[in-house]
C-alpha positions in Angstrom: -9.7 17.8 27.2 -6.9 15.4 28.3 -3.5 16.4 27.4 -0.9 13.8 27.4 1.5 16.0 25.9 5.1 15.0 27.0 3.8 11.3 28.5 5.3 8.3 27.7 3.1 5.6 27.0 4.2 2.1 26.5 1.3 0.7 24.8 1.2 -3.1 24.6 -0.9 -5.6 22.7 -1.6 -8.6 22.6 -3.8 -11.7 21.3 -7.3 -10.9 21.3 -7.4 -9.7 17.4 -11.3 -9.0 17.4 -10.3 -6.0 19.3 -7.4 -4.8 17.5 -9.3 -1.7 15.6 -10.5 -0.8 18.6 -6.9 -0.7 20.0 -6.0 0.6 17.0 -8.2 3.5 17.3 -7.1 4.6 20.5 -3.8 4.4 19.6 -4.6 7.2 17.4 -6.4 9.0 19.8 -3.1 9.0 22.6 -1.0 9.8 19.8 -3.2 13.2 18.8 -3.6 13.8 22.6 0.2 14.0 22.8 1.5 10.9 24.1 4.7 9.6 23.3 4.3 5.9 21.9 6.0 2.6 22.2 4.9 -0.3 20.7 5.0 -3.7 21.8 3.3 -6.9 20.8 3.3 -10.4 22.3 4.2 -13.4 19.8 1.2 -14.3 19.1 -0.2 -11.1 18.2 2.9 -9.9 15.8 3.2 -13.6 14.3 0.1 -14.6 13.4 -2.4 -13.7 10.8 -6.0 -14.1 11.4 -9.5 -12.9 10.2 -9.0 -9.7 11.8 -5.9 -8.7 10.1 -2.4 -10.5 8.8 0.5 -9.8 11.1 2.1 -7.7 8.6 -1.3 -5.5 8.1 -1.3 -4.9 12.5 2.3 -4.1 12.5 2.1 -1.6 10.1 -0.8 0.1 11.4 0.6 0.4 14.9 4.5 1.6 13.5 2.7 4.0 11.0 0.8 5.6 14.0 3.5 5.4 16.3 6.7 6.5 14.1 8.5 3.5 15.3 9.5 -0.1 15.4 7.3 -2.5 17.3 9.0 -3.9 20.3 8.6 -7.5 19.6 11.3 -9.5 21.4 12.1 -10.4 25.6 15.1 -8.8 25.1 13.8 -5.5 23.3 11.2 -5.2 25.8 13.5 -5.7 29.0 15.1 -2.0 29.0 11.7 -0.4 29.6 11.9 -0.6 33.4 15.7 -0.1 33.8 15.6 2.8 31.5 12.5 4.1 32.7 11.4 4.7 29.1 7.7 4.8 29.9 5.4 6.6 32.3 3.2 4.2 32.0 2.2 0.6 30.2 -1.2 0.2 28.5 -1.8 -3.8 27.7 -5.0 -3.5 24.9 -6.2 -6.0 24.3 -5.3 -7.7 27.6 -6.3 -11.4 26.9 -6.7 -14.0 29.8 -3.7 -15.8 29.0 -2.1 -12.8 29.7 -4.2 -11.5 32.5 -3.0 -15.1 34.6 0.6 -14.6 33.3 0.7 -11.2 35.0 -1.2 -12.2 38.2 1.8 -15.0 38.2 4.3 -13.3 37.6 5.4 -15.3 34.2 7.5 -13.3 32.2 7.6 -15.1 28.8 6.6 -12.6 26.4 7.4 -9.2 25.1 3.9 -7.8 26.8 5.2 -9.6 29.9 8.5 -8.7 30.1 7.3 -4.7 29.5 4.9 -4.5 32.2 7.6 -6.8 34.8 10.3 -4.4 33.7 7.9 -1.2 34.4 6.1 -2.4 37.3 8.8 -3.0 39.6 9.6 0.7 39.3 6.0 1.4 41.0 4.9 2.9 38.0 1.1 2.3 36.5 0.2 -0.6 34.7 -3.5 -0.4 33.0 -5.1 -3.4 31.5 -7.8 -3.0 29.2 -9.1 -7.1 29.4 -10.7 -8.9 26.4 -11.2 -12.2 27.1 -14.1 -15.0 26.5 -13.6 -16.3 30.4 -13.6 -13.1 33.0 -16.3 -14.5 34.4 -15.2 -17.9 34.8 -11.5 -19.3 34.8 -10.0 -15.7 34.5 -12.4 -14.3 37.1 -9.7 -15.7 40.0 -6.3 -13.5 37.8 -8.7 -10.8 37.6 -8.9 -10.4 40.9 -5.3 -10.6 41.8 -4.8 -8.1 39.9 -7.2 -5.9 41.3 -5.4 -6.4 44.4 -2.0 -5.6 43.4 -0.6 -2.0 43.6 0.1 0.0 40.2 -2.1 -2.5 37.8 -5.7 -0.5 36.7 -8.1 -1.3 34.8 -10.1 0.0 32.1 -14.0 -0.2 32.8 -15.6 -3.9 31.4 -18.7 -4.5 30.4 -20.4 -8.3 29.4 -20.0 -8.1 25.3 -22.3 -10.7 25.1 -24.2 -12.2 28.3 -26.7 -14.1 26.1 -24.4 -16.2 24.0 -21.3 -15.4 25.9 -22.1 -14.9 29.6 -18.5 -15.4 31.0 -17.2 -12.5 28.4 -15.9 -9.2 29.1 -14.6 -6.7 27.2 -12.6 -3.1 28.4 -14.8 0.0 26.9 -12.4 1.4 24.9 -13.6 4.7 24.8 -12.7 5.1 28.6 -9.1 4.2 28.1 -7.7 8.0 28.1 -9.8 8.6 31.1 -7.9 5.7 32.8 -4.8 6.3 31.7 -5.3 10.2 33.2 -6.4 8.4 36.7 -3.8 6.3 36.9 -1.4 8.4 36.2 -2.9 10.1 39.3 -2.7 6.8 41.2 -7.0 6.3 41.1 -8.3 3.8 39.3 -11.5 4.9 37.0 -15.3 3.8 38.9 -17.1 1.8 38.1 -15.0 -1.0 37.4 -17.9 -3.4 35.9 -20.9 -1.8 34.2 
């Protein structure tokens, strides 16, 4: 059994609303394994209101587990590094347009601005990617990333390889077993099942 008991998890989402109960879910299960939670979302994900969910419905399922704000602005999201309020920063859903942001170093966003802020204290970073073009245009981020120091990844898999072939999604279920490995500085194997 993982404990996370005393860890500080800055756990970030962002656009890619099909997988937000799944995020949601283990937001639960980090907050029963002990983990200290802060929320953040990116614009896009605490503006708008799609099929999956309004924007007021996802807030208040991820302050209700959490007991506390979500972190929703540049500015509120800056301190995280300087203050060294989190152990480590979990981006699920990690969509592409975040995945390239990161592997340019574009800080535009509350998700971007939390791992920045984090990262350049040589802390862990751990991406669980949803996105529709892994396999394609966001193949090239995806491997940046892979390259850089501190960023892991939760395990992908192909969602779809018959009507989406260029699709990968993070298996959700592995995400405490990443997070425990990367706070030990290994990422989880295999990367791509």
């Amino acid at each position: 059994m993982i404990d996370f008991k005393g860890v500080k998890i800055a756990f970030v989402m962002t656009g890619s609303f099909c997988t937000f109960g799944e995020a949601f879910k283990q937001v639960r299960i980090l907050k029963d394994l002990g983990a200290e939670l802060i929320p953040i979302m990116s614009y896009n994900a605490y503006n708008l209101n799609t099929r999956f969910g309004s924007a007021e419905e996802n807030i208040g399922i991820l302050e209700e587990i959490c007991e506390r704000k979500v972190i929703a602005t540049i500015e509120g999201a800056e301190p995280i590094g300087p203050k060294k309020l989190a152990d480590i920063v979990i981006v699920a859903p990690c969509t592409g347009n975040t995945l390239a942001k990161l592997a340019m170093s574009i800080t535009d966003t509350p998700a971007t601005m939390a791992v920045k802020s984090h990262i350049r204290n040589a802390r862990p970073v751990v991406l669980a990617v949803s996105t529709n073009d892994a396999l394609a245009g966001s193949f090239k981020n995806l491997g940046v990333l892979m390259n850089v120091k501190n960023y892991y990844f939760v395990p992908l898999t192909q969602d779809d390889y018959v009507n989406k072939p260029t699709s990968l999604v993070s298996d959700y279920n592995l995400l405490p077993l990443t997070i425990a490995n990367a706070l030990q500085g290994s990422q989880l194997q295999p990367v791509l099942n």
